[in-house]
N, C-alpha and C positions, 0 to 999 in steps of 0.2 A: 415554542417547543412543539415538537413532532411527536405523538405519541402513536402508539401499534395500534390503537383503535383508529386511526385517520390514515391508514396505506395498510396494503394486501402484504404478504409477505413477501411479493414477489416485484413488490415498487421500494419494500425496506433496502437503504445503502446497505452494504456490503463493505467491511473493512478488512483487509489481508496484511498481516504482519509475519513478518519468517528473516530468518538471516542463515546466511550461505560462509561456513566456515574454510578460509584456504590460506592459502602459507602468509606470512606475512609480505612476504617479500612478491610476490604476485598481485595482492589484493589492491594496490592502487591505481596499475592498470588496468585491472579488471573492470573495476569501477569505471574508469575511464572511458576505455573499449563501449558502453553500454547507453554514455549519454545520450548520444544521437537517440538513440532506440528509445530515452525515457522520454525525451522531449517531442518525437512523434506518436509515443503513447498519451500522453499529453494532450497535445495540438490537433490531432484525427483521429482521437478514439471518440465518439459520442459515451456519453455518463463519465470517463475519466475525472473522478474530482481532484487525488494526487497519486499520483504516480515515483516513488522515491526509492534509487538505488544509493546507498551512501554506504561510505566509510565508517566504521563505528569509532568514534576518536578514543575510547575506554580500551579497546580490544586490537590490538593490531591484527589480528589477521579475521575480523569479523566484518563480512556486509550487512548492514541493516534495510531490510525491504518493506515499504509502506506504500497499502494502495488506499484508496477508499471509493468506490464502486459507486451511481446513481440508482442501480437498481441491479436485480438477479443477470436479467436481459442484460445491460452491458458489459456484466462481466463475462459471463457467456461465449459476448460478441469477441471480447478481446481475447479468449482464450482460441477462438478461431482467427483471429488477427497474425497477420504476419509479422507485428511485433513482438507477441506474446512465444510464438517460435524461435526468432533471431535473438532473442534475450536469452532465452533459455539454453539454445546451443551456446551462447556468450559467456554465460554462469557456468556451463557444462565442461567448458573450451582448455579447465585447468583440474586438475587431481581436488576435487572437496574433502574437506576435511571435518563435516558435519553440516548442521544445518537441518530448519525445518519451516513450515509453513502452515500458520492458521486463518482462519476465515469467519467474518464475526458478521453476524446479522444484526444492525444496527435498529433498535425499536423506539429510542428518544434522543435529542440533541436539545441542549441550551447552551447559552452561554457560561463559561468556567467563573465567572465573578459577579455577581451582582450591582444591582445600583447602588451597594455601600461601597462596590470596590472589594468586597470578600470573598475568597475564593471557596467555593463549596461542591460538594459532590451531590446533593440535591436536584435535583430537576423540579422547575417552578413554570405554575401556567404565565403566558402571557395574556 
């Protein structure tokens, strides 16, 4: 476990969740249209831990977006990145139909189960 007393605020992950609302019937190219662009968000972002433009399989015309940042700095970085552009114009590229995006400053991580095998929302020292 990582706790906010062991990193500045400015080394705490960063997680970003938001989804981009558009017709059905465009949303799975969309999606498509953008892989290239996740997998070198990915590949040559430094800090990129996950990068995820998907389909939402509950919602037909819903993208679901999940990032999770190594620190303030690369997300930063990536919003001056030429991905962070060509994405953006990629999402932009059809009539939105809603959609929004938040951004989480991440202060602990453990694992979701313990050594019984239980899943808990606890946070426990190692």
């Amino acid at each position: 476990m990582v706790s906010s007393d062991d990193r500045s605020d400015s080394a705490q992950p960063i997680a970003i969740f938001g989804h981009v609302d558009v017709d059905p019937d465009v949303r799975d190219g969309l999606v498509t249209s953008v892989a290239n662009l996740q997998r070198s968000t990915r590949e040559d972002e430094p800090g990129c831990l996950v990068y995820v433009i998907a389909a939402d399989p509950a919602d037909p015309g819903r993208i679901q977006i999940a990032e999770l940042w190594a620190s303030a700095e690369a997300l930063e970085a990536h919003f001056r990145h030429p991905n962070f552009a060509a994405t953006g114009a990629a999402l932009r590229s059809v009539d939105r139909l809603g959609g929004s995006s938040r951004k989480y400053r991440i202060d602990a991580d453990d694992e979701v189960r313990g050594a019984d095998g239980q899943a808990s929302a606890q946070f426990t020292a190692r």
